[in-house]
C-alpha positions as CSV (number, residue, x, y, z in Angstrom):
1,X,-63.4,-26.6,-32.8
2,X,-64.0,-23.7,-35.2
3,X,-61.0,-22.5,-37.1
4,X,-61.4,-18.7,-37.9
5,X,-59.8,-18.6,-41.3
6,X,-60.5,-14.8,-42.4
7,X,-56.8,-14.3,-41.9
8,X,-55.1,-14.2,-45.1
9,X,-51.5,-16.6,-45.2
10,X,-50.4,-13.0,-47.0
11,X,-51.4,-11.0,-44.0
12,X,-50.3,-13.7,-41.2
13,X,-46.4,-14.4,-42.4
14,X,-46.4,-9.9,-43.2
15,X,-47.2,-10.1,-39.0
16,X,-44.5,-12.5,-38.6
17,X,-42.2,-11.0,-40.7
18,X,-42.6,-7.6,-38.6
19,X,-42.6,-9.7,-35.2
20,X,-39.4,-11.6,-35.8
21,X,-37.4,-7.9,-37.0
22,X,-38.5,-6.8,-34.4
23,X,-37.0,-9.4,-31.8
24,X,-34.0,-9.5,-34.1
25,X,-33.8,-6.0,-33.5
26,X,-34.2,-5.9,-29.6
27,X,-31.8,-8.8,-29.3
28,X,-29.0,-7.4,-31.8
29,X,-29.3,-3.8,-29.8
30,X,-29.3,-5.5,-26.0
31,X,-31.8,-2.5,-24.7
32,X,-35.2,-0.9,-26.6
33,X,-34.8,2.0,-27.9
34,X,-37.0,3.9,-25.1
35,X,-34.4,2.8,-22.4
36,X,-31.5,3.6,-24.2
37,X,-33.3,7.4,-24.6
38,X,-34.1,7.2,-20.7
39,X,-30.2,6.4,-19.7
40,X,-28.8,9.2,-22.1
41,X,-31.6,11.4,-20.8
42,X,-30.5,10.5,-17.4
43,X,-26.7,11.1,-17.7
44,X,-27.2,14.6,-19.3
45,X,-29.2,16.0,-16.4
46,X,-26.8,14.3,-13.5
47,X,-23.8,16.7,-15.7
48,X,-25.9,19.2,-16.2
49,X,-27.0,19.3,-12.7
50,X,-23.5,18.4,-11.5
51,X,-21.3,20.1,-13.4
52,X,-19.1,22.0,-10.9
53,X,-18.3,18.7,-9.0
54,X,-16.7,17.5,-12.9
55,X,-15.2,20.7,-13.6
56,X,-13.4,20.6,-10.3
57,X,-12.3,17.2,-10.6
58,X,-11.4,16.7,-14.6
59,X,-8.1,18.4,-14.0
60,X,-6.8,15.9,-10.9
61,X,-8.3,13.1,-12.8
62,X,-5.9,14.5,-15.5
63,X,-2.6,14.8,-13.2
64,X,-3.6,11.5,-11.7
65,X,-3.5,9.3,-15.0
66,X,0.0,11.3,-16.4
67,X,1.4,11.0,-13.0
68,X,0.1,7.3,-12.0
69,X,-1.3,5.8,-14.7
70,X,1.4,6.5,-17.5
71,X,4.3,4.8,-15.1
72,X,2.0,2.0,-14.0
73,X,0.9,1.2,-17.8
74,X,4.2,1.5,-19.0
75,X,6.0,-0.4,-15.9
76,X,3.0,-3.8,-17.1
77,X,4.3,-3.2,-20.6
78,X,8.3,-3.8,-19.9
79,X,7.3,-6.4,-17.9
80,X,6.1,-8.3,-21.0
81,X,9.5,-7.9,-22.3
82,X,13.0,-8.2,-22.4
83,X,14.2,-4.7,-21.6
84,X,17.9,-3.6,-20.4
85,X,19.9,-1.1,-21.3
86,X,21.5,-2.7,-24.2
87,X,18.2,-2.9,-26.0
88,X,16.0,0.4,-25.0
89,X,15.7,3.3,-27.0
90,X,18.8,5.9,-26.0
91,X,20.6,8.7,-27.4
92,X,24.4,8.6,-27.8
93,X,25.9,12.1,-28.4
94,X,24.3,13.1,-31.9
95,X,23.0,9.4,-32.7
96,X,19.9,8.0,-31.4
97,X,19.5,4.0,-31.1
98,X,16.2,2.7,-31.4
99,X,14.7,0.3,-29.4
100,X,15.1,-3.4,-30.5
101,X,13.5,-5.2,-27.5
102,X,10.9,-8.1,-27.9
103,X,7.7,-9.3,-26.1
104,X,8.3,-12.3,-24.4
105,X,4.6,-12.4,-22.4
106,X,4.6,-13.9,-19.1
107,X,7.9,-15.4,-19.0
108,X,9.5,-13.0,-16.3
109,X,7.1,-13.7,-14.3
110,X,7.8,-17.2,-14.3
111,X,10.8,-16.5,-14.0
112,X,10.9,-15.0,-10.9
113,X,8.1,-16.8,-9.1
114,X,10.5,-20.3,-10.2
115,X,13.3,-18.7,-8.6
116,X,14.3,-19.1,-4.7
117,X,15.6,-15.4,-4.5
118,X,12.1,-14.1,-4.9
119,X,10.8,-16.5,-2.3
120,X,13.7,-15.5,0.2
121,X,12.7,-11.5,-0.4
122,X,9.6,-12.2,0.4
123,X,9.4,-14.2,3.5
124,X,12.1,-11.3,5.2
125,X,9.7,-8.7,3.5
126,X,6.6,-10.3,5.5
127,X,8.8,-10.2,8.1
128,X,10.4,-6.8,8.5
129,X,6.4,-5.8,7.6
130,X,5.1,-7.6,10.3
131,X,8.0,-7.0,13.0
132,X,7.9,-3.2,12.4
133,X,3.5,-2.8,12.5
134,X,3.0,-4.7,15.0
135,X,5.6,-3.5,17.2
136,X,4.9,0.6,16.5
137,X,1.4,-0.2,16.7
138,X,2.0,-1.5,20.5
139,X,4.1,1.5,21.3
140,X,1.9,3.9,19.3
141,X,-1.0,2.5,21.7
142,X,0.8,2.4,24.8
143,X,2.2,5.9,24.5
144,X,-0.7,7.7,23.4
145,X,-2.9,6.1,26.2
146,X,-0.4,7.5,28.9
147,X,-0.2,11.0,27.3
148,X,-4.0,10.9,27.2
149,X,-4.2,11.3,30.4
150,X,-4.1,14.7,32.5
151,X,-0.1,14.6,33.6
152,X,2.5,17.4,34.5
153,X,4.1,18.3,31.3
154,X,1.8,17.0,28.8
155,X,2.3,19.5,26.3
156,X,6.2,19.2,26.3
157,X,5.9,15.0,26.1
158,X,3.8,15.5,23.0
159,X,5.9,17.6,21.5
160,X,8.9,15.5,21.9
161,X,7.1,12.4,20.5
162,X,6.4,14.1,17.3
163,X,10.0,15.4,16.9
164,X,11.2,12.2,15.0
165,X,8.5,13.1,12.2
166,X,9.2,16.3,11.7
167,X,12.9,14.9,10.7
168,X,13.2,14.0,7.1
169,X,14.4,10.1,7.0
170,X,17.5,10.4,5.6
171,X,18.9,12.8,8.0
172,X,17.2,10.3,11.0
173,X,18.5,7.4,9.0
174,X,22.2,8.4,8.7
175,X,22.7,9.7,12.4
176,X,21.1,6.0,13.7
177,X,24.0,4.7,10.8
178,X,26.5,7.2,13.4
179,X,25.0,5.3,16.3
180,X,25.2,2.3,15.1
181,X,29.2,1.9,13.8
182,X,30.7,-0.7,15.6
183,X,34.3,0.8,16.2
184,X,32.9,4.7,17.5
185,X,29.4,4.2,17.6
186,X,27.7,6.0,20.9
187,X,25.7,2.4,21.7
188,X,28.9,0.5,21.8
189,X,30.7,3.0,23.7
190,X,28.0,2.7,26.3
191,X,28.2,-1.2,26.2
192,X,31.5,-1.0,26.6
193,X,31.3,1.2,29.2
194,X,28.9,-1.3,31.0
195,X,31.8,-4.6,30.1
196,X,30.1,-5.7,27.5
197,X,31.4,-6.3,23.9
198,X,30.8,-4.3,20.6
199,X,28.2,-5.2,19.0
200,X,27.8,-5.8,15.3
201,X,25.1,-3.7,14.6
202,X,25.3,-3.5,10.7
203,X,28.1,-6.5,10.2
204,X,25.9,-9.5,11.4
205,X,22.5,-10.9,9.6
206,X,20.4,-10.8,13.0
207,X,21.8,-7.6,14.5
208,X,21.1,-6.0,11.3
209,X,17.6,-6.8,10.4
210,X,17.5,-5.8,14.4
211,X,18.3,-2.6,13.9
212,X,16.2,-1.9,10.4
213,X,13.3,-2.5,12.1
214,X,14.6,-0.6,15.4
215,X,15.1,2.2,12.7
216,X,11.8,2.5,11.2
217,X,10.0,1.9,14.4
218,X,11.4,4.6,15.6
219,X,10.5,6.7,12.2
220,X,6.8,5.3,12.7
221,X,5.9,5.3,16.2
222,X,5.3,9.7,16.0
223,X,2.5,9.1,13.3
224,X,0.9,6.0,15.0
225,X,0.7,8.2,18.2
226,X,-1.1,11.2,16.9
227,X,-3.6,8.8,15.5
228,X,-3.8,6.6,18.3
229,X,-4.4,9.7,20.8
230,X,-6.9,11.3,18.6
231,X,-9.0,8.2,18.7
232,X,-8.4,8.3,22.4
233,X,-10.0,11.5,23.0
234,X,-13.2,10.5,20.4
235,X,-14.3,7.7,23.6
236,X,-16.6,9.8,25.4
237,X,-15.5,10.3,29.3
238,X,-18.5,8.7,30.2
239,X,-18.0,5.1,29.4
240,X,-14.8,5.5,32.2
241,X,-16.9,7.0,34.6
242,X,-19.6,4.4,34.1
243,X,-17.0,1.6,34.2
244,X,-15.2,3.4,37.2
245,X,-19.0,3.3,39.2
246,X,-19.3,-0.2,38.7
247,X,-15.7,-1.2,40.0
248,X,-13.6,-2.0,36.7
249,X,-10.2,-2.7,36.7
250,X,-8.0,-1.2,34.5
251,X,-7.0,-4.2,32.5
252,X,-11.3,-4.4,32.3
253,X,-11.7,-0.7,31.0
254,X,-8.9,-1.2,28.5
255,X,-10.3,-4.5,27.1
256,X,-13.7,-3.2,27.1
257,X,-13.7,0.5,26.7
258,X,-10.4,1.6,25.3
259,X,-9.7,-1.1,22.0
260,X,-13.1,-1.2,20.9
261,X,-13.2,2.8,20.8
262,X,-9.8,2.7,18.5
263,X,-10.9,0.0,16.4
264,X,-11.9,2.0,13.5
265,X,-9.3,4.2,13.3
266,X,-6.7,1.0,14.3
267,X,-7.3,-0.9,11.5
268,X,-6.9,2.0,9.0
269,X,-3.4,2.9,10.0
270,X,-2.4,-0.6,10.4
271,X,-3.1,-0.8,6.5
272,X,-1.9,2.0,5.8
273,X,1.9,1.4,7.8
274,X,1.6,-2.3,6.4
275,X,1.8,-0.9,3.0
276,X,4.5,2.0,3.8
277,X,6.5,-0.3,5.8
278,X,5.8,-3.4,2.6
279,X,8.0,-0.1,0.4
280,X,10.2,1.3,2.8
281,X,12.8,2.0,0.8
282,X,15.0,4.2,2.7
283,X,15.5,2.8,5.7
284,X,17.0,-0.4,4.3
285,X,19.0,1.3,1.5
286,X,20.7,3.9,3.0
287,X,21.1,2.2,6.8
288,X,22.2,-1.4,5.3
289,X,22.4,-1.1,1.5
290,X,20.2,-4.4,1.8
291,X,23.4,-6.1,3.3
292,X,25.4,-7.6,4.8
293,X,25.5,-9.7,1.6
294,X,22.0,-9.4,0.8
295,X,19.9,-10.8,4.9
296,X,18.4,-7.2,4.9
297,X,17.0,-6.9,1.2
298,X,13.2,-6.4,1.0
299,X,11.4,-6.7,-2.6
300,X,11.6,-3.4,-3.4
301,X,15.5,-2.6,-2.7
302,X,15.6,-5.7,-4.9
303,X,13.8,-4.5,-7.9
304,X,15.8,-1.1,-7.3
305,X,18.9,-3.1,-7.5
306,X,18.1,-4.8,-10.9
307,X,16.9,-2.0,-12.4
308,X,19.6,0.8,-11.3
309,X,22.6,-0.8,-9.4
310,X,23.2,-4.3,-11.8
311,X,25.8,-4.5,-14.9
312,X,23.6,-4.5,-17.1
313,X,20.8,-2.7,-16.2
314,X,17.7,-5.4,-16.6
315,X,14.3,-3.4,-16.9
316,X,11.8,-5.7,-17.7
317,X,12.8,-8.1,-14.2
318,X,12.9,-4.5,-12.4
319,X,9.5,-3.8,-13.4
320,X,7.8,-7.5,-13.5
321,X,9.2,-7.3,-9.5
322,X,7.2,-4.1,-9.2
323,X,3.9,-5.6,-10.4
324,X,4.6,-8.1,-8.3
325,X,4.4,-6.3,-5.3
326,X,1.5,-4.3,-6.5
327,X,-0.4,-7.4,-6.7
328,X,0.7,-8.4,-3.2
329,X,-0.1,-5.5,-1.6
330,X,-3.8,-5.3,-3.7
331,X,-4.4,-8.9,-2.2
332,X,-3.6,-8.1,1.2
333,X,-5.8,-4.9,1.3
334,X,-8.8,-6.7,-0.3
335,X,-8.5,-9.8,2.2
336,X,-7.8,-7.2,4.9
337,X,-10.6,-5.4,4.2
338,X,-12.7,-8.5,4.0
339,X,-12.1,-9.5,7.5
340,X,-12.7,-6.1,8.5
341,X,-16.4,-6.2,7.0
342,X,-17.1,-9.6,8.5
343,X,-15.7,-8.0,12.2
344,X,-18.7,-5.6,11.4
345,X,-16.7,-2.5,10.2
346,X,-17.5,-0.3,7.5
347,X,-14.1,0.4,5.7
């Protein structure tokens, strides 16, 4: 075979000299030059040709991050530490103390997770969640089916089911607290009435978590009818009339008509009371002040209890509890969400 030799060495390593800074180059930079120049090219016109839709939304992006962000960064932060109020940063008349806390990493964490109280919180927190969504989501359903339909006094039953949320909680909260005294409380003094003994409605474990989740049912069902019956009146008629031609029951056109039609808006509010009901604060403090002893305390009464209630005030467990239930609630809405996109619905 013939060798073409009218290459110079010189000219040859020059060539692979070039070849290899120029690999070097493309390697060391991840993307040529030319694409790099296509992606910045790109960006500036979607601004330029966009730039309303950023204006308008810079400022809320703003308020968002010093409203959210700021509390949620700082709330990690002490939970990597070993901040109470002995320690923090405060002002005492004219003097001001620095802060002389430390970093301990993960070790409130482990902490807590190690510790039975968290895992007691919890399993009455799944609880009082599941108790309270499940049951407003029943009566939510069943009430708004009934007012759906064409009955005398529509307009006033509506009207009265949305009255408890028109009523700020604490004011609905404190006269169920009236109701609810054992000694001259209106639902004893019927029971009595009827021969039967007081009940302890706050006093006992069972009779109380009873009555929390009575409480916020209550406080729930109003907002789980509105959406309920406007998914109602989404179903076309026709789909009744169709079912009603070909001699369906009831029970048939509920199954098969009525649920599917409310799926989609369903499994939104069920999320969304899962994680309202998961931080229902009020309810629990101001009905039970997580008691007696402690049988009604969810997670976040808990953390509120470290953090502003406890002698001395322990900040970092307050806030590591917090992340914890961030975290909770972030892996029930992704695993929720999951199962909703393998049911076929686009959340």
């Amino acid at each position: 075979m013939a060798v073409d030799t009218g290459r110079s060495a010189e000219t040859a390593a020059d060539g692979e000299h070039h070849s290899g800074r120029g690999r070097r180059g493309t390697a060391k930079n991840g993307n040529p030059p030319g694409r790099r120049r296509a992606l910045t090219g790109q960006l500036g016109r979607q601004l330029s040709r966009h730039w309303y839709a950023w204006a308008m939304i810079t400022p809320v992006v703003l308020v968002i991050g010093l409203i959210i962000g700021y509390p949620l960064g700082r709330g990690v932060f002490l939970s990597l530490t070993d901040a109470d109020e002995s320690n923090v940063a405060r002002t005492i008349g004219v003097n001001e103390i620095p802060a002389t806390y430390d970093f301990v990493g993960l070790e409130n964490y482990t902490e807590i997770l190690s510790d039975s109280v968290f895992w007691d919180r919890l399993g009455w927190t799944a609880l009082w969640t599941v108790g309270c969504v499940s049951v407003t989501f029943l009566l939510g359903l069943s009430l708004a089916n009934m007012l759906n339909r064409q009955v005398k006094g529509r307009s006033f039953y509506r009207i009265a089911m949305i009255v408890p949320w028109g009523i700020p909680a604490f004011v609905s909260v404190f006269a169920w607290k009236m109701l609810f005294n054992e000694k001259y409380g209106i639902l004893n003094e019927v029971l009595d009435g009827g021969g039967i003994d007081a009940v302890p409605w706050l006093s006992d474990p069972t009779w109380a978590k009873v009555a929390v989740i009575a409480v916020n049912v209550w406080l729930g069902v109003p907002f789980m009818i509105v959406a309920m019956l406007g998914a109602l009146q989404a179903i076309p008629d026709e789909l009744y009339e169709a079912a009603d031609m070909d001699g369906a029951s009831p029970w048939q056109r509920f199954t098969n008509i009525t649920l599917p039609g409310v799926r989609a808006v369903s499994s939104t509010v069920i999320l969304l009371s899962t994680i309202w009901t998961f931080n229902m604060f009020p309810v629990i403090y101001l009905l039970t002040q997580g008691g007696p002893g402690d049988n009604t305390e969810i997670l976040v009464t808990y953390a509120y209890r470290l953090s502003f209630v406890n002698s001395p005030r322990d900040f970092a467990t307050s806030a590591a509890w917090g992340v914890l239930i961030l975290v909770l609630l972030s892996l029930f809405t992704l695993i929720y969400r999951r199962a909703l996109r393998k049911q076929g619905e686009v959340w």
